[in-house]
N, C-alpha and C positions, 0 to 999 in steps of 0.2 A: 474944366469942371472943378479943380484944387483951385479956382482962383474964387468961386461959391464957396464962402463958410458951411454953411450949411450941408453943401453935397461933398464936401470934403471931409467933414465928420464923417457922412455917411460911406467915404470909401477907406476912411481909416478904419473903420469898424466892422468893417467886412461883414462875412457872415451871421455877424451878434447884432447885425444892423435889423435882422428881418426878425429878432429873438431865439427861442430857444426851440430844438426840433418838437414838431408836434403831429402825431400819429392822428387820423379820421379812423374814425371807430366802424369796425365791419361785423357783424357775426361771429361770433367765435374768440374775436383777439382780446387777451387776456387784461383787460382793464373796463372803467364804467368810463362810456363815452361822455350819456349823460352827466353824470359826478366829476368831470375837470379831466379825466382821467386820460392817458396817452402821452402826455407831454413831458419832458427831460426835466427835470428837480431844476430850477438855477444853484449854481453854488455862491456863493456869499462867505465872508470874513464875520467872524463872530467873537464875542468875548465872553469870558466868564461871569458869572455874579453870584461866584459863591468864592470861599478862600480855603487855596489848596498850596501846599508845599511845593509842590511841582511844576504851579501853574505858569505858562510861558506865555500870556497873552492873549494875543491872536490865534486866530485857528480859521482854517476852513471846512464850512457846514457840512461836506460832505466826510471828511475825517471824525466827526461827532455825532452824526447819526448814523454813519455804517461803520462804527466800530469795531475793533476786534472782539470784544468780547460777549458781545451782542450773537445769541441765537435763531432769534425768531426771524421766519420768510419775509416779513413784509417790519419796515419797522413808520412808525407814526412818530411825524411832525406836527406841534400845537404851536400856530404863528400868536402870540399876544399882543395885546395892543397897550397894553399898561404892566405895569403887576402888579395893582388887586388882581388882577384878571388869572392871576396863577392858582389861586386857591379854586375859583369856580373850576379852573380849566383837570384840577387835580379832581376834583368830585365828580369831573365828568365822563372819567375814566373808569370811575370804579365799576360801573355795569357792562366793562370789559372782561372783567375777571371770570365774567360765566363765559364766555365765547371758547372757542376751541381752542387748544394753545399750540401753540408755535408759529399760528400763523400771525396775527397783533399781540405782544405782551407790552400790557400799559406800563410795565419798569422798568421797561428800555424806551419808552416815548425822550423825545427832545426839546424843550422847550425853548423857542425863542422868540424873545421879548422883541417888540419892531421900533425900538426907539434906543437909540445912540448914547443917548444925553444921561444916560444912568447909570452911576459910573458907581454906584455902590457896592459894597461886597460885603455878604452876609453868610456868619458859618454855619447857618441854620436852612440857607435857602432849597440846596440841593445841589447836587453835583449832576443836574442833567437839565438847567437854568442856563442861557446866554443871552445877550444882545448883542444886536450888530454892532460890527467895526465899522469905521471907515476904511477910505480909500489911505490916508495918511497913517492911521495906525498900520495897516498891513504893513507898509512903506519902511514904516522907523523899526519890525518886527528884522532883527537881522536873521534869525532862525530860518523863517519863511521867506526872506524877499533876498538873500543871499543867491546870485545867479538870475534872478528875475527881472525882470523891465518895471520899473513902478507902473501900477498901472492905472490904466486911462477909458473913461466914460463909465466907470465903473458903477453902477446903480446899485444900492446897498438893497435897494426895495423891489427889487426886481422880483422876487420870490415871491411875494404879496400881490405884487401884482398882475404876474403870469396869475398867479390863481385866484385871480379876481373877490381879495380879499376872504379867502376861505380861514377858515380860523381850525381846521382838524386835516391835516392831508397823511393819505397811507402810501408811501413809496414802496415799489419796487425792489430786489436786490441789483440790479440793471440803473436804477439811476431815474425811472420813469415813475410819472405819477400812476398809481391804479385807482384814486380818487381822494376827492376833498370833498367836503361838506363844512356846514357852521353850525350844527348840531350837536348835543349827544346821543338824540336819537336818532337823526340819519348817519351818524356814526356805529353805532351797534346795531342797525338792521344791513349794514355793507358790512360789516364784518362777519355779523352772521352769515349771509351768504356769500362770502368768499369761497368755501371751498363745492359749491352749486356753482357758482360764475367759470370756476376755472377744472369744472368735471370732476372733481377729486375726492366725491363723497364715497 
């Protein structure tokens, strides 16, 4: 079988070969099955697009949307496909602000741009703005890739495309999606009933 290209990829990749875990939606379990929802967040390497004194590069998505300083139960990921598309994506947050809080607070949202190639850095843009990395900048990040194996088949778009280009996804504290949409109003009517979904009114 290693002497097949093809099925040798497929055994060097193990587990990541069949994607990311993803839960069937039953009665009761705490996500919209309809809405994308049950399936493990991918993680992905990201970069900045704003300029901070601090800023070290690379990072991993999940270290920038589960932050520490981050309160709220569920936090939201906005995947872009440009950036005009940041302003729209910001205005489509604002009829968050009525929803109940702590479960989505739109100030902790994450923005990430789905394009590589933009390597700009603006001190106006925001401090919660990134694009993906590659596989190579992880690589040359010594911070990050110190003790690691460079890594390999790595898909930057992976996250785009488990959620079959959704453009608003609400994660989990767990790591799981609880839904995506490409709306702002199928966005605010799942957040609204968030706490009907999960019993807790």
């Amino acid at each position: 079988m290693q002497a097949i290209p093809s099925l040798n990829r497929t055994l060097e990749k193990g587990p990541r070969a069949k994607g990311m875990i993803r839960y069937s939606w039953k009665e009761g379990l705490p996500f919209l099955g309809k809405a994308h929802g049950g399936i493990c967040l991918p993680q992905v390497f990201c970069a900045p697009l704003f300029k901070h004194p601090k800023d070290t590069g690379v990072s991993f998505t999940d270290d920038l949307i589960f932050a520490r300083h981050k309160v709220g139960i569920f936090q939201l990921v906005v995947l872009l496909e440009s950036l005009p598309d940041l302003k729209h994506a910001r205005s489509a947050l604002r009829g968050l602000r009525k929803q109940p809080r702590f479960y989505v607070l739109p100030e902790e949202t994450t923005f990430i741009l789905q394009d590589p190639q933009v390597n700009i850095l603006e001190p106006n843009i925001g401090d919660d703005v990134f694009r993906l990395a590659t596989a190579d900048e992880f690589a040359s990040n010594e911070l990050l890739c110190r003790g690691r194996p460079v890594p390999q088949y790595y898909d930057m778009y992976q996250m785009k495309k488990d959620l079959h280009g959704m453009r608003f996804v609400i994660v989990r504290p767990d790591r799981f999606v609880y839904a995506a949409c490409d709306t702002s109003a199928q966005l605010e009517s799942i957040c609204e009933n968030i706490p009907k979904i999960l019993g807790i009114m």
